[in-house]
C-alpha positions in Angstrom: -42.9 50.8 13.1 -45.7 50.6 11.2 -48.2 47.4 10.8 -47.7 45.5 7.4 -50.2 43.2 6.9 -52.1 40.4 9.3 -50.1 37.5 7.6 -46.9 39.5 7.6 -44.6 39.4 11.0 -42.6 43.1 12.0 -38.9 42.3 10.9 -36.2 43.8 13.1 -33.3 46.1 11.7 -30.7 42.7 12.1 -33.3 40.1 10.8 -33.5 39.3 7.0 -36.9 38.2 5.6 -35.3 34.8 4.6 -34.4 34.2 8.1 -37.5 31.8 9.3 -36.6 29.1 6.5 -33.0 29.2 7.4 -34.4 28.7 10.9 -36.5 25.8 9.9 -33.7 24.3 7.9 -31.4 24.3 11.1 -34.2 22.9 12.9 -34.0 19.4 10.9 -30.3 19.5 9.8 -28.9 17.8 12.6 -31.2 14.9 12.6 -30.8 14.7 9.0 -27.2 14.3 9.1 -27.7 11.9 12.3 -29.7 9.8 10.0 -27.5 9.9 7.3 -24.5 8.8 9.2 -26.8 6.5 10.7 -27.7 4.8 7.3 -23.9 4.9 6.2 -23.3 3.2 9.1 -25.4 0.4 8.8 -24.3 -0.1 5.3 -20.6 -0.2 6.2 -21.4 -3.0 8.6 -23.1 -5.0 6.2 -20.7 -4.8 3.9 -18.3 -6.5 6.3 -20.4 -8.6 7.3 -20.9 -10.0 3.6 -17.0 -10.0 3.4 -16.8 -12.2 6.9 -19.6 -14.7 5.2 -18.0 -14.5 1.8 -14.5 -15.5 3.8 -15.9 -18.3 6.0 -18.0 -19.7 3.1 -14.6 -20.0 0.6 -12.2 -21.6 3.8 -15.2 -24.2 4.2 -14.8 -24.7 0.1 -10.7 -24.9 0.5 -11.4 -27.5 3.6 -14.0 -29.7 1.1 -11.3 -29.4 -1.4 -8.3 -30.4 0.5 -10.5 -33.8 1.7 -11.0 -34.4 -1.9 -7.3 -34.3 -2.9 -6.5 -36.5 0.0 -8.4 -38.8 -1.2 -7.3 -38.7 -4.9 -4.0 -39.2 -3.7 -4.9 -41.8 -1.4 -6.4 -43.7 -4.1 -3.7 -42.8 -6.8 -0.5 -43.9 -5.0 0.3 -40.2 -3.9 0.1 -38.7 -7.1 -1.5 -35.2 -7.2 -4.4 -34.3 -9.5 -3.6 -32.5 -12.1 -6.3 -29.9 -11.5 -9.9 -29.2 -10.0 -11.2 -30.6 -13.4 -9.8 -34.2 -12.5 -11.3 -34.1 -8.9 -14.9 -33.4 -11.1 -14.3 -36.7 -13.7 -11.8 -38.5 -12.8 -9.8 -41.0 -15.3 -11.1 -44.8 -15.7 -14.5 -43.3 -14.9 -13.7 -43.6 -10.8 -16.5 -41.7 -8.6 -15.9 -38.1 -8.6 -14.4 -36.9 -5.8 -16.3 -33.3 -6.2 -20.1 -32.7 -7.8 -18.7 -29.7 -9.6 -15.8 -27.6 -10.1 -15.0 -25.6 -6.8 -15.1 -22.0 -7.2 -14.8 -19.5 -4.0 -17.5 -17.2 -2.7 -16.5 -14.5 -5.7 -17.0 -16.8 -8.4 -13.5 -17.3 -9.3 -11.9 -21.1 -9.5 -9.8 -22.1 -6.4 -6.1 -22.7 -7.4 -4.8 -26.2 -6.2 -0.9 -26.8 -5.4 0.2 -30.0 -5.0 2.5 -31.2 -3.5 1.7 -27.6 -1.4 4.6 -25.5 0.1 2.8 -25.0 2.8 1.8 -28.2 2.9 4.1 -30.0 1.3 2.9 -33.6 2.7 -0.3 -32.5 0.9 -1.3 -29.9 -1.3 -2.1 -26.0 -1.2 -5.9 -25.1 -1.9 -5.8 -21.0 -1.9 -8.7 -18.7 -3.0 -7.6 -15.6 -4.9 -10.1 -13.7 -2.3 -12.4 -10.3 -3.1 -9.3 -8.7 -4.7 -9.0 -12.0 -7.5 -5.3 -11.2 -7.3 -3.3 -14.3 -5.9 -0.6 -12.2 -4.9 -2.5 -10.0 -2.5 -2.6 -10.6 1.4 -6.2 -11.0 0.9 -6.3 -14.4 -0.8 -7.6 -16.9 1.6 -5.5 -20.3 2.0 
């Protein structure tokens, strides 16, 4: 075979002269994928990790919510609010029971049942969840 140039490297009959970029390619193509399913990964978790905060920070709304209608009921001979609006200004200007309206982590309003079939001594306080559909088993009670 004859020389080709000094820069230029003698390619053999089953080599192609695209063959050292497809070589450098494999080279980094597994740890490129590696560190793509890394970073997938790690976004995936936080995700669910937002979800399990989002969760624990709307059952600790429902549980400040359900205090509040207890005592509205306690003070109103058993009768049930008639919504998170009366729990914010109550009638005969009473102290509020709540500073504000009480929405869930998602920024939807919380739904109040009272008297509560689950509770039917007190009331139901029941987030709609990440979905906003009540009638999903991803509301939050």
């Amino acid at each position: 075979m004859a020389r080709r140039g000094n820069n230029e490297r003698i390619l053999f009959p089953w080599e192609t002269p695209g063959e050292g970029a497809m070589r450098q390619v494999r080279k980094y193509a597994r740890p490129a994928a590696a560190v793509t399913v890394l970073f997938l990964l790690l976004v995936w978790l936080g995700r669910v990790q937002a979800e399990r905060r989002a969760a624990f920070a709307t059952r600790a709304t429902i549980a400040t919510v359900l205090r509040a209608v207890e005592a509205y009921r306690a003070d109103h001979e058993g009768h049930c609010p008639g919504g998170p609006e009366v729990l914010v200004s109550p009638p005969e200007g009473a102290t509020p029971y709540l500073r504000s309206v009480p929405i869930d982590a998602w920024g939807r309003p919380l739904r109040i049942r009272c008297p509560g079939r689950k509770n039917p001594e007190t009331a139901d306080v029941s987030s709609a969840g990440p979905t906003g559909s009540f009638n999903d088993p991803t509301q939050i009670e």
